[in-house]
Phi, psi and omega in degrees: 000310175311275191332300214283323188305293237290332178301317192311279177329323156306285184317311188303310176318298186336286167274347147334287229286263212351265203337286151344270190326294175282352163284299211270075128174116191194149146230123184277145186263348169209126170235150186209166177181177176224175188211157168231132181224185170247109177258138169231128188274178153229019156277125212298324198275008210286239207337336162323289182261021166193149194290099200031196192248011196239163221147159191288164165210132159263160193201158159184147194269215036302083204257149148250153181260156172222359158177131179065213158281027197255102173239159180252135197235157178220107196251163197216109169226180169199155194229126149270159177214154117240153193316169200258206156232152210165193173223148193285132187278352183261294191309323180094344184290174171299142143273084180207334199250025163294156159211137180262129169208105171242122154209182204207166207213122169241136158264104187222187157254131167254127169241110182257107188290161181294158213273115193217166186043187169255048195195144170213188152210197186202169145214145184214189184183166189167204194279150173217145167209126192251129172261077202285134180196121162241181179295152166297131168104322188234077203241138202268003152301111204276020203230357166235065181273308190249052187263166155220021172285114277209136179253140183254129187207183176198164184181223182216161162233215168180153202190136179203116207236155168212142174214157192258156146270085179295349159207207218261330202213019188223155190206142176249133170248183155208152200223167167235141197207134170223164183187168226235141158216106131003165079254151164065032197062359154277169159323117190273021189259127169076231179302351188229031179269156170231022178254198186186211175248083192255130196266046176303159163227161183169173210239108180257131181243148176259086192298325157194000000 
């Protein structure tokens, strides 16, 4: 009877520890997850014609791994404006019917170490492509003013995360992304970037 307890007990630790284990250390082969975040754009002339430059931007990702702690990721974010008040100084129109609708899409790499305890990070960089579209006349590009065509650009980013594990297969994060955008063949950098500065927080799930 002593001997059967003791076995019982043994095995019950056994799976205890194994269980501990595949919750605190597991690399998940696909993660995917969305975020709300506080954006800042750095394009210098943007408040001339919309109500400052900063705003919610929602967003969500997807990853795979592809070798060791290394994924390939593909993100989806968007930034809205609307105009501020006032008169547009080339067109003459309200800045009240402007509208900003951006969004951009990055391809990159995440280097994540397998997922240990309950707190890890990542960083990853890559590719950025933006898709920009305003209104005709009041557009804060002063050479599409009288366009009603969507401005197109690319640049680059860089993300640097830290997460908690709120279950086995669940993680609440908070990340930093900052990323560069061109248009029209300019310089995507700093003033004349439509990429910026993005503060998230949001839920990465491990699918398996």
């Amino acid at each position: 009877m002593k001997k059967l307890l003791f076995l019982s007990v043994l095995i019950g630790m056994s799976v205890n520890h194994a269980s501990s284990q595949s919750f605190y250390y597991f690399e998940p082969r696909i993660t995917a997850g969305a975020s709300g975040a506080w954006y800042r754009i750095s394009l210098d002339d943007f408040d001339s014609v919309y109500k400052g430059r900063s705003g919610f931007s929602p967003g969500g990702f997807v990853g795979v791994r592809v070798w060791g702690s290394h994924y390939a990721m593909v993100k989806l974010r968007q930034f809205n404006k609307s105009g501020k008040s006032g008169i547009h100084p080339t067109s003459g129109l309200n800045l009240e019917d402007a509208r900003w609708r951006e969004t951009w899409y990055t391809i990159g790499v995440r280097i994540q170490p397998p997922l240990s305890g309950k707190g890890g990070s990542y960083y990853g960089f890559g590719l950025a492509f933006y898709q920009v579209d305003e209104e005709p006349g009041l557009s804060v590009f002063e050479a599409n003013n009288a366009s009603d065509q969507g401005e197109t650009g690319s640049g680059f980013y860089l993300e640097l995360g830290i997460q908690y594990y709120l279950l086995k297969r669940a993680a609440a994060f908070f990340e930093i992304e900052v990323a560069s955008g061109g248009m029209r063949g300019r310089s995507g950098f700093e003033a004349l970037s439509v990429g910026g500065w993005r503060f998230a927080l949001g839920l990465n799930i491990f699918a398996f």
